[in-house]
N, C-alpha and C positions, 0 to 999 in steps of 0.2 A: 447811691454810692455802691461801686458793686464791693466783692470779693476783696479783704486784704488779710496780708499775715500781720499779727498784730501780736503784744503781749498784751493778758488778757489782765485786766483792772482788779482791784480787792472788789470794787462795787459787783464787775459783772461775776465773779466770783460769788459772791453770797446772793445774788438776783436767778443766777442760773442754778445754784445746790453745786456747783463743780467741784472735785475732789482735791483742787491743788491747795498749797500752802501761800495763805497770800505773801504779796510778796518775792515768790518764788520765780518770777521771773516766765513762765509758762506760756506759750503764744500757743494760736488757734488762727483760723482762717476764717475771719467774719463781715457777712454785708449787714451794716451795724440801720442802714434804713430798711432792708427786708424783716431784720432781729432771727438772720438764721446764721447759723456758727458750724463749723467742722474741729474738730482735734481726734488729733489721736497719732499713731503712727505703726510700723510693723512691729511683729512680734514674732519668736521663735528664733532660735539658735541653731542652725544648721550642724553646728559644733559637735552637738548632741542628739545629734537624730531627729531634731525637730523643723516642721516646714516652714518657710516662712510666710507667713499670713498679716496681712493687715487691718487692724481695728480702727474703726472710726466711729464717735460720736455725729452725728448731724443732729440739731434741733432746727424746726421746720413748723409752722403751723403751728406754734406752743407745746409741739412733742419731741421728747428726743427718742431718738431711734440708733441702737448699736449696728455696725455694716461691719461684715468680714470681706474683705476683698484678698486676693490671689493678684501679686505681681505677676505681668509675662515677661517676657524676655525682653529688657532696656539693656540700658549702658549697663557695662561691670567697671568703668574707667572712670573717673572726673576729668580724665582730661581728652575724651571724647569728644569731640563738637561736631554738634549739637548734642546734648547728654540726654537719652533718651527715658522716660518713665510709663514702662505700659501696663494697663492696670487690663489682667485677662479677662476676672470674670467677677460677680458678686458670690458668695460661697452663703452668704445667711444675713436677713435682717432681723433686728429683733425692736418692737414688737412686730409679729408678721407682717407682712402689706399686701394685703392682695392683691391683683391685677386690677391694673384701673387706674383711674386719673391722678389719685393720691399717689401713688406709687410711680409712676411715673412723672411725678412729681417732684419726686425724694429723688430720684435717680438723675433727672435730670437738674436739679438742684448740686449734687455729690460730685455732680462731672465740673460743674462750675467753678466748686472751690478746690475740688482737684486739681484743676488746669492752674490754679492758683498760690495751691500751695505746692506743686513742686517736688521737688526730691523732698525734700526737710522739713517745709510748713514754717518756716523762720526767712530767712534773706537769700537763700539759699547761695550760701556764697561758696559752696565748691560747683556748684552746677550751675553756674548765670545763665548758659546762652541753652535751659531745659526746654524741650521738647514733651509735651506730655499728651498720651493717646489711648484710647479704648477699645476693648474687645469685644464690649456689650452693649 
């Protein structure tokens, strides 16, 4: 089964350590027969001086690993079509991943459920007809 957006269970909630509130209603982007998961979303308020960066969990091989990515230049519209989502570059993994099969691994794992999840990582129902693309 590959990649879906999904809301994420009280089970997988207390299996994986997750931070949410069960119950809460929370979706993630999971291939539920690989058992690897993405959540997260951007962070930073422009508003205020701050960049906007995006956090993501991926677990992978029974680890999870934080990802900062750097938006490039997409849609600014919803009603753009095709609504475009370009993700520039990786900014930090954490724990490190050196170069190598692992790692290219994880990367090539992150683009899958990227492509998946979308502007939103939910139905994404202001950008149906999303385009999503890489710089790395």
């Amino acid at each position: 089964m590959p990649f879906v957006n999904e809301v994420v269970s009280d089970a997988d909630i207390d299996r994986y350590g997750l931070p949410f509130k069960k119950g809460s209603g929370r979706y993630w982007t999971r291939d539920a027969e690989r058992d690897f998961y993405l959540w997260g979303g951007r962070v930073g308020n422009p508003a205020f001086g701050e960049p906007i960066q995006t956090c993501f969990r991926v677990f992978l091989a029974g680890e999870s690993f934080v990802l900062y990515l750097e938006p490039g230049k997409g849609s600014h519209a919803f009603s753009e079509v095709p609504f475009r989502v370009v993700w520039k570059s990786v900014l930090s993994i954490s724990p490190t991943c050196a170069p190598g099969k692992k790692c290219e691994e994880l990367i090539g794992v992150l683009k899958e459920a990227l492509l998946v999840y979308g502007e939103d990582g939910r139905e994404n129902k202001l950008a149906k007809n999303c385009v999503v693309s890489f710089l790395f």
